[in-house]
C-alpha positions as CSV (number, residue, x, y, z in Angstrom):
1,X,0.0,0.0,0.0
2,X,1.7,3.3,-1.1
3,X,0.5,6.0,1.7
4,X,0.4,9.6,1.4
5,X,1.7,12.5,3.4
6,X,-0.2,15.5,4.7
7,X,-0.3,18.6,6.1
8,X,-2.7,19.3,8.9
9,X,-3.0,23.0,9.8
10,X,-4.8,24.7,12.8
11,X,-8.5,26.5,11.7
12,X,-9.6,29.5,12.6
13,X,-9.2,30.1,16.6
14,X,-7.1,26.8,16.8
15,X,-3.7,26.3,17.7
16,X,-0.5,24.1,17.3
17,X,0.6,22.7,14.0
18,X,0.8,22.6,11.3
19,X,1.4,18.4,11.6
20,X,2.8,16.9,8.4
21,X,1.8,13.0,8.5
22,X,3.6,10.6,7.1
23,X,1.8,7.1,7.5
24,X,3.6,3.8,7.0
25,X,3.1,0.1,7.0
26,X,2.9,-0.3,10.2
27,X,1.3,3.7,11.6
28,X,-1.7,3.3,8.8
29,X,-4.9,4.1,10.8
30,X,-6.5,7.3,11.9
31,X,-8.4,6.8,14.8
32,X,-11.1,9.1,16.0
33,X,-12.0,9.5,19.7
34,X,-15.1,11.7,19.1
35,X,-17.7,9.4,21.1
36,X,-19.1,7.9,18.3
37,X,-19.4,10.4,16.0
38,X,-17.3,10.1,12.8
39,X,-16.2,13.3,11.9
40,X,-15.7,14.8,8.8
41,X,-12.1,16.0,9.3
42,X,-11.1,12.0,10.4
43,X,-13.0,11.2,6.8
44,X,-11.2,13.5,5.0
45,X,-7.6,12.1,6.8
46,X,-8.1,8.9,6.1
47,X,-9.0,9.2,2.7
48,X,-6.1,11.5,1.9
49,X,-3.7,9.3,3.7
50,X,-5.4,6.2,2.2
51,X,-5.1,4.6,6.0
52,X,-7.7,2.9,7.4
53,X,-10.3,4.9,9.9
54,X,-11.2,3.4,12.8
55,X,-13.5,4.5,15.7
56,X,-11.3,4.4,18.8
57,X,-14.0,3.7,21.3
58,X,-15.8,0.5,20.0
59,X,-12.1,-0.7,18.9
60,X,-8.9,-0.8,20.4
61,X,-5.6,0.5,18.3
62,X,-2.1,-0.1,19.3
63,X,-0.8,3.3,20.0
64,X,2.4,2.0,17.5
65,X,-0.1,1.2,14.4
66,X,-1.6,5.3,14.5
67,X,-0.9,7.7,12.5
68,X,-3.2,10.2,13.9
69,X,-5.9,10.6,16.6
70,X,-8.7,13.1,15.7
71,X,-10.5,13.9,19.3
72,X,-13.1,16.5,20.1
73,X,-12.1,17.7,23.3
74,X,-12.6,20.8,25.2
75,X,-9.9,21.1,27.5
76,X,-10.5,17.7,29.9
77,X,-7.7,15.2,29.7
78,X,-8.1,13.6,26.5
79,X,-6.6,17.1,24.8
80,X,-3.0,15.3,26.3
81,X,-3.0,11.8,26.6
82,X,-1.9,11.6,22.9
83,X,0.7,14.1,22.8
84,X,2.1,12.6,26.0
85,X,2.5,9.7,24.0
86,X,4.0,11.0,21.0
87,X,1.2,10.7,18.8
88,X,0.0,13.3,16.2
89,X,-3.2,14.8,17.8
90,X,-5.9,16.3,15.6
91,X,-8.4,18.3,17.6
92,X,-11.7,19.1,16.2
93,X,-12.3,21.9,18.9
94,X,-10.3,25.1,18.7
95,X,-8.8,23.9,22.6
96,X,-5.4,24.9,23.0
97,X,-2.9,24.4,25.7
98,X,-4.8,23.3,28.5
99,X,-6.3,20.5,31.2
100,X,-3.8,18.3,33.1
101,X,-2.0,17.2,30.5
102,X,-1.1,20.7,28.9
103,X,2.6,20.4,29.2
104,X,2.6,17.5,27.1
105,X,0.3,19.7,24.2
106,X,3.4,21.1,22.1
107,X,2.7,22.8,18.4
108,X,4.9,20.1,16.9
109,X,1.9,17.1,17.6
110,X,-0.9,19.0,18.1
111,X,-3.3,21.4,16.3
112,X,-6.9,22.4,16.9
113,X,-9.9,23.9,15.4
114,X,-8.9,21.5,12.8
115,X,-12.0,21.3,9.5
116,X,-11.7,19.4,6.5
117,X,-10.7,21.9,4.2
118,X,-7.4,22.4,7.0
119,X,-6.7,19.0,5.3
120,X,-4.0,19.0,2.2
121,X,-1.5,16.5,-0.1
122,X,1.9,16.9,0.8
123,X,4.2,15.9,-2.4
């Protein structure tokens, strides 16, 4: 499977970013944490990337097979839990730096307010 890179840039009131996301072989899934929901910036991800979209609350992902994590989070705990990890986080919300986590939120693997159109091919 050839994969393709993007650019993920903050929307309008966001912050962080931009992310560039490179998926491979083995980080080929975008998972969304939204609470069911599929939202349309995960679509538009996964479709770019070409990795597979999965909803991260009715399955479990290995945190080493993700490329991304699009969340919708306001400012509670799930805003850090990825980037403490190391794991590209794509919020849907324009939260920035905050909950108990915020000093793991750093620009380079997070960006918020994140839309569809915040999507784009890297070549």
């Amino acid at each position: 499977m050839e994969y393709k890179k993007v650019k993920i840039s903050k929307g309008s009131g966001g912050w962080g970013g931009p992310l560039v996301i490179q998926p491979t072989e083995k980080r080929s899934k975008v998972v969304y944490i939204t609470g069911g929901a599929r939202p349309e910036t995960a679509v538009k991800i996964a479709e770019l990337t070409g990795c597979e979209l999965v909803d991260g609350f009715t399955k479990g992902v290995k945190d080493d097979e993700i490329a991304c994590v699009v969340i919708n989070c306001g400012g509670t705990l799930r805003c850090g839990i990825y980037p403490q990890k190391k794991i590209p986080t794509v919020n849907i919300m324009k939260t920035g730096r905050s909950g108990p986590l915020a000093m793991f939120i750093k620009e380079d693997i997070y960006v918020s307010a994140v839309r569809p159109q915040d999507v784009q091919v890297v070549e």
